[in-house]
C-alpha positions in Angstrom: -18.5 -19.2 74.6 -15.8 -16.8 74.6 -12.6 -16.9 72.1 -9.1 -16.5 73.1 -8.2 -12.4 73.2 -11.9 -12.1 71.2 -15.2 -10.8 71.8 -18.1 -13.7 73.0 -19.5 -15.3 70.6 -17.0 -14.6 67.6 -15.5 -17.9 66.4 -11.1 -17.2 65.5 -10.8 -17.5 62.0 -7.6 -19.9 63.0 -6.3 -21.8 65.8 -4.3 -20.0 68.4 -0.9 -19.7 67.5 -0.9 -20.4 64.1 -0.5 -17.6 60.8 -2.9 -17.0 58.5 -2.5 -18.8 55.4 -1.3 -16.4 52.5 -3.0 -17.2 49.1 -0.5 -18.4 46.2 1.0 -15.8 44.0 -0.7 -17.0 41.0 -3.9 -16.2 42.7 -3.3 -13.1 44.2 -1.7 -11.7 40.9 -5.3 -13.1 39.1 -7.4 -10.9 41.7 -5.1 -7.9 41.1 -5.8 -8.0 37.6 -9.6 -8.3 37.8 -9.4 -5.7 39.8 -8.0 -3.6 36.9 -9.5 -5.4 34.7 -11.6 -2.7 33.2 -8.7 -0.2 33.7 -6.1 -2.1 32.1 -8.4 -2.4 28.6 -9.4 1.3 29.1 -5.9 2.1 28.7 -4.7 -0.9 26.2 -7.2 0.4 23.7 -5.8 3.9 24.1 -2.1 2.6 23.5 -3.8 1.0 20.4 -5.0 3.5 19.0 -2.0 5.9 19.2 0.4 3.5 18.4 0.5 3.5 14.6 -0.1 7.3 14.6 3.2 7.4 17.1 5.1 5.2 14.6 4.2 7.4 11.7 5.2 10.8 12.9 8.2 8.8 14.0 8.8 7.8 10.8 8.0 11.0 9.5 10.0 13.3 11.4 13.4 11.1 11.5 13.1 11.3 8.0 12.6 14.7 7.8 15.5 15.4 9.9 17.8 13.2 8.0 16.7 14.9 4.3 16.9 18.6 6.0 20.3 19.1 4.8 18.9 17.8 0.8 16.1 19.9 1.2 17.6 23.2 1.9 20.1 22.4 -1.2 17.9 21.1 -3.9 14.8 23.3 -3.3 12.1 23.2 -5.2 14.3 22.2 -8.2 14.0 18.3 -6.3 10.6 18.1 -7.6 10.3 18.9 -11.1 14.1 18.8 -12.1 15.0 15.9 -14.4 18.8 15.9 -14.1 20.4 13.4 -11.4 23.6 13.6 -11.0 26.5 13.0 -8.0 28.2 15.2 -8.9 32.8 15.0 -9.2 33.1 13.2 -5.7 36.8 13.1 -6.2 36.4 16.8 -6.3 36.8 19.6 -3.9 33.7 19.5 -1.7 31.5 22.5 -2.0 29.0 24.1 0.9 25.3 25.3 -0.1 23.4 26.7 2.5 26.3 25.5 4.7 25.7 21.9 3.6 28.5 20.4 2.3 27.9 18.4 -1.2 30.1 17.5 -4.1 31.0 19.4 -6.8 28.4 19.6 -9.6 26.0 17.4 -7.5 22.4 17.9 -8.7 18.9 16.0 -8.2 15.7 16.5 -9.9 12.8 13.7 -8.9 10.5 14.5 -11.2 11.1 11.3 -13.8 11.2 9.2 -10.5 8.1 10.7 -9.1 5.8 10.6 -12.4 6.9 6.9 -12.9 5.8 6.2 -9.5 2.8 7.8 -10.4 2.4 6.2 -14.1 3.3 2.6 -13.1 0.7 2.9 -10.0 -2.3 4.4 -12.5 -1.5 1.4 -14.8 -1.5 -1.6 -11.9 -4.7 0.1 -10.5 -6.5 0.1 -14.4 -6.0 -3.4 -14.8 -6.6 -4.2 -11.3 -9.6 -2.9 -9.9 -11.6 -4.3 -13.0 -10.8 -7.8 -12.6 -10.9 -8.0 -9.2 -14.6 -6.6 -8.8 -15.2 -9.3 -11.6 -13.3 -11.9 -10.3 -15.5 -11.4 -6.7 -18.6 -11.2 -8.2 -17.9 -14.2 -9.9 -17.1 -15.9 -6.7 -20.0 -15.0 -4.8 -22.6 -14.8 -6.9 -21.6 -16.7 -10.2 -19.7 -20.2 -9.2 -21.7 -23.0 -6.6 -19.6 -23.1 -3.6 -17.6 -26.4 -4.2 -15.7 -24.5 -6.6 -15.2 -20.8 -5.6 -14.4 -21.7 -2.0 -10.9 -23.2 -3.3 -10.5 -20.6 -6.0 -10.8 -17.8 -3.0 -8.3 -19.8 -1.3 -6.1 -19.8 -3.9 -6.9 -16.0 -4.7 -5.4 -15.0 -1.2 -2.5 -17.5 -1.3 -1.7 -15.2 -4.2 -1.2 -12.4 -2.4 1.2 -13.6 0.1 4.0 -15.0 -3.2 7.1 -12.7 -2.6 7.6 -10.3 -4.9 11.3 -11.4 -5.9 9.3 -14.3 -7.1 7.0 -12.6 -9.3 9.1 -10.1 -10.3 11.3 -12.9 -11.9 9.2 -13.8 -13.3 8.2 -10.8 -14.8 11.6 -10.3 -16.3 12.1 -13.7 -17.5 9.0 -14.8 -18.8 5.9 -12.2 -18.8 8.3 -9.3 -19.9 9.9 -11.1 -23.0 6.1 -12.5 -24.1 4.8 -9.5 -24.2 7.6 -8.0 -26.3 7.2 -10.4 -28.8 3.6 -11.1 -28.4 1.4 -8.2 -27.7 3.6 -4.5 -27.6 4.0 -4.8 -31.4 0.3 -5.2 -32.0 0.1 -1.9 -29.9 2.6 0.2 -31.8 0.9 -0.9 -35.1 -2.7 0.0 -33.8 -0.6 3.4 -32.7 1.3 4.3 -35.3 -2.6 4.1 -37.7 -3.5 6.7 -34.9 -3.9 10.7 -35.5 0.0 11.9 -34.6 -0.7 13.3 -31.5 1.3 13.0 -27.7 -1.1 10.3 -25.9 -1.2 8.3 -29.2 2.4 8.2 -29.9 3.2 7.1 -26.0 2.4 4.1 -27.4 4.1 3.8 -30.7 7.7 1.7 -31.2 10.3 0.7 -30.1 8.6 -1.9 -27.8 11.8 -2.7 -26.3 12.2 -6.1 -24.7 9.6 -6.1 -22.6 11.7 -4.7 -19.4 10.0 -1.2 -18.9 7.1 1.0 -17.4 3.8 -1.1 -19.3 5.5 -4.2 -18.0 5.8 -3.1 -14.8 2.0 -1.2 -14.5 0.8 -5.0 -15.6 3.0 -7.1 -13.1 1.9 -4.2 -10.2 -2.1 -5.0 -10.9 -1.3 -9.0 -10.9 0.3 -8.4 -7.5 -2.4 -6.4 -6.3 -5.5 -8.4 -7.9 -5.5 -10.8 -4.6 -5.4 -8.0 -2.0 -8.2 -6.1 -3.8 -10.0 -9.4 -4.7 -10.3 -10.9 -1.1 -11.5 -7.5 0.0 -14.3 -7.4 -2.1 -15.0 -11.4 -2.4 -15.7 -10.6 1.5 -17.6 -7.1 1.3 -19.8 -9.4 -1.5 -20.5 -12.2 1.2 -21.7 -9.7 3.7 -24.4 -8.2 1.4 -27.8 -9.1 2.3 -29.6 -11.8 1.0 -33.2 -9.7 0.9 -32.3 -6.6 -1.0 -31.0 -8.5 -4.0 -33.7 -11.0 -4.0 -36.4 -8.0 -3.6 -35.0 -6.4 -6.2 -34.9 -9.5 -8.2 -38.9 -9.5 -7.7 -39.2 -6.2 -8.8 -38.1 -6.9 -12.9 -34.4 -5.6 -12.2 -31.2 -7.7 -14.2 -28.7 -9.2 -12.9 -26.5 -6.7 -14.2 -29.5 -4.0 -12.7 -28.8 -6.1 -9.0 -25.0 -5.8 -9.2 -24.9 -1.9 -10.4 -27.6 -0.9 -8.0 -27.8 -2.5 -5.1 -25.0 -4.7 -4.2 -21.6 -2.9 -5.5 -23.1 0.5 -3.8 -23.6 -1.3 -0.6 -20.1 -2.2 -0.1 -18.7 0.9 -2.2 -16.8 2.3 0.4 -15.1 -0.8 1.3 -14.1 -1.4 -2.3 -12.1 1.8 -1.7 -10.4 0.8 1.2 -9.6 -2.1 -0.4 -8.1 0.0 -3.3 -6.0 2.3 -1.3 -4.6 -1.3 0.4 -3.4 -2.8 -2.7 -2.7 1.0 -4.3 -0.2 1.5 -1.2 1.8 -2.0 -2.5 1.6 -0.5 -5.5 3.4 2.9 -4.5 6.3 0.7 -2.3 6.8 -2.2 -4.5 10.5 -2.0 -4.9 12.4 -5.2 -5.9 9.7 -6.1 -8.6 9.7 -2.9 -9.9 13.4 -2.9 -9.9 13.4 -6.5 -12.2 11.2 -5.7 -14.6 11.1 -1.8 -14.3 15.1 -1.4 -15.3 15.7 1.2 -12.3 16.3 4.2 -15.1 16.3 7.5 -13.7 14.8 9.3 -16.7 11.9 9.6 -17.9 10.2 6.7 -20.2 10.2 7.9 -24.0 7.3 5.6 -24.3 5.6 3.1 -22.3 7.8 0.5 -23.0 10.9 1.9 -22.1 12.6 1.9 -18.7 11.7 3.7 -15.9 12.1 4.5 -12.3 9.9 4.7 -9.1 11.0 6.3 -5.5 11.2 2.4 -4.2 13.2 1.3 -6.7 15.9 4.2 -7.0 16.3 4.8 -3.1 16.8 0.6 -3.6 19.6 0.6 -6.7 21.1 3.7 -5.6 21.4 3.3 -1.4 24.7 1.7 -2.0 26.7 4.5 -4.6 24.8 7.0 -2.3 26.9 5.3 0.5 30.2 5.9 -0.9 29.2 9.9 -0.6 31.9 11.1 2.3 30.0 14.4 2.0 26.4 12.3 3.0 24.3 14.7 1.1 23.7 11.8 -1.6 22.2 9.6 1.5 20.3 12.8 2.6 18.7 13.4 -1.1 17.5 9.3 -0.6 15.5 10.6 2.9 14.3 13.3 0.8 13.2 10.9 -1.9 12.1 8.5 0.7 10.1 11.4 2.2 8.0 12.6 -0.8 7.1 8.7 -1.4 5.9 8.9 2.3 4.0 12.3 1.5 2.3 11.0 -1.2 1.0 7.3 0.5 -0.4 9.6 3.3 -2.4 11.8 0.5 -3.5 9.2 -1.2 -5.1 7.5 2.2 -6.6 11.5 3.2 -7.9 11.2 -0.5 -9.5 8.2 0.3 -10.7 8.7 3.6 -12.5 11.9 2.0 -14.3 10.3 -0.8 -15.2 7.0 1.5 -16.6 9.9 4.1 -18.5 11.7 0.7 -20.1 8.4 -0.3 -21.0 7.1 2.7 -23.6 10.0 3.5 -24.6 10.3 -0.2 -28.1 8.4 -0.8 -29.1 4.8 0.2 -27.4 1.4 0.0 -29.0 1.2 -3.4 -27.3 4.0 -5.4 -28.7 7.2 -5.4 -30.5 6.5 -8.8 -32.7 4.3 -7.2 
């Protein structure tokens, strides 16, 4: 048998005269990407991975550009000055550095910076505490009929705005703790020896709008994000080790402290650094219940300021600067706050890294 234009023996593939059928464009898209298939992950993972890094030296560097002109004015001064001031904006406009500013315009951080710093110690005191607690509980306290819902109910928590809690805060919390609790603590203060840490907390307690206030509504908002971390770093530890160690004599209390928090140790510090970086940004609660002062707190129930919350409250006056150097000295602001999140997570990463190769998932006392 011998095909038409063909070799003997070889059967056409179609009938004379007729095209060969082209596949539909679905399909032959499909076989294309299986053909990359391994490719096109290779290279999505990579994209992935640089992404966020991308973003943040973005972020980063356009903010470091836009606070150049602050930077070369205020100096050094930015960080530990206390006066901020705009300065006679109806003025002549003066040049520094050739940068062009108004007239008497100064900016010191530091007030702003150490509230940051003060109101973020606070929240993480009263948070970290309660929300090991309040995971151990749920895990290895409470049957599961009841601390299923009350995990549930722990991470709906964490997603409530913060305009919500922080009116909260002012309206409510703030106000009950004035009248309720700060002048308990300026009593127990004022019986203490007269020295600087003791009389932080001695009157006036204010109204209850100021930096204690704030520190307390920070760790509420940050209990649930630390919480569910841990609740689920708890459910991961192994059954075995706490029931061998359980055979062996060893406490409840002995279980917890030795072998399951140091088995998930380094994931409880991720999990701080998480709800410690909401902590450092917070803004519009902060603002409520803070009261946005730029000085310094006389005590800790006075009002105070944190990066978020002045680059929030003063944006708009900053605005009316023709001169832009008070919108440049926000960047600046904007870029220490950045400075310091990125620390805090090196910090982190560095004592995760230390822990992690120091000893056994049972503590190194064991």
């Amino acid at each position: 048998m011998t095909s038409v234009g063909g070799v003997a023996g070889d059967v056409p593939a179609t009938p004379p005269g007729r095209a060969t059928p082209r596949e539909p464009l679905l399909r032959r898209v499909g076989n294309v990407f299986r053909a990359n298939e391994e490719r096109g992950w290779r290279w999505s993972a990579r994209v992935a991975v640089l992404l966020p890094l991308v973003a943040l030296v973005f972020a980063v560097t356009v903010l470091a550009l836009k606070a150049w002109p602050a930077i070369r004015v205020n100096g050094w001064y930015f960080l530990y000055g206390k006066n901020w001031t705009y300065g006679d904006s109806y003025g002549a406009t003066v040049h520094t550095h050739g940068v062009a500013h108004a007239a008497g315009a100064q900016f010191g951080a530091w007030p702003i910076i150490a509230g940051t710093l003060q109101s973020s110690f606070i929240a993480i005191v009263v948070a970290v505490p309660l929300s090991i607690g309040a995971a151990f509980a749920l895990t290895e306290r409470m049957p599961a009929w009841i601390s299923r819902p009350l995990g549930y109910a722990i991470e709906i928590l964490a997603g409530i705005p913060s305009v919500v809690i922080g009116l909260w805060g002012l309206l409510t919390f703030g106000p009950w703790l004035a009248k309720n609790i700060y002048p308990a603590l300026a009593s127990i203060a004022s019986d203490l020896p007269n020295v600087e840490p003791f009389n932080y907390f001695r009157q006036p307690v204010g109204t209850g709008e100021g930096l204690l206030t704030a520190g307390l509504v920070l760790g509420m908002m940050i209990i649930p994000i630390i919480t569910s971390t841990t609740r689920e770093l708890f459910i991961q530890v192994p059954t075995l080790p706490k029931e061998g160690g359980e055979a062996l004599g060893m406490t409840n209390w002995e279980v917890a402290n030795r072998i399951t928090l140091p088995w998930v140790r380094s994931g409880i510090i991720g999990g701080t650094v998480l709800g410690l970086g909401r902590a450092l940004g917070e803004t519009i609660a902060v603002v409520l219940v803070g009261g946005a002062s730029l000085r310094l707190a006389p005590n800790i129930y006075q009002p105070f300021g944190t990066i978020a919350a002045t680059i929030l409250s003063q944006l708009d006056g900053a605005q009316a600067d023709g001169t832009g150097f008070a919108v440049a000295t926000l960047a600046e602001l904007a870029l220490v706050l950045a400075v310091i999140s990125v620390g805090v997570n090196l910090a982190a990463r560095a004592i995760i890294s230390r822990t992690s190769r120091s000893g056994g998932p049972v503590g190194s006392g064991a």
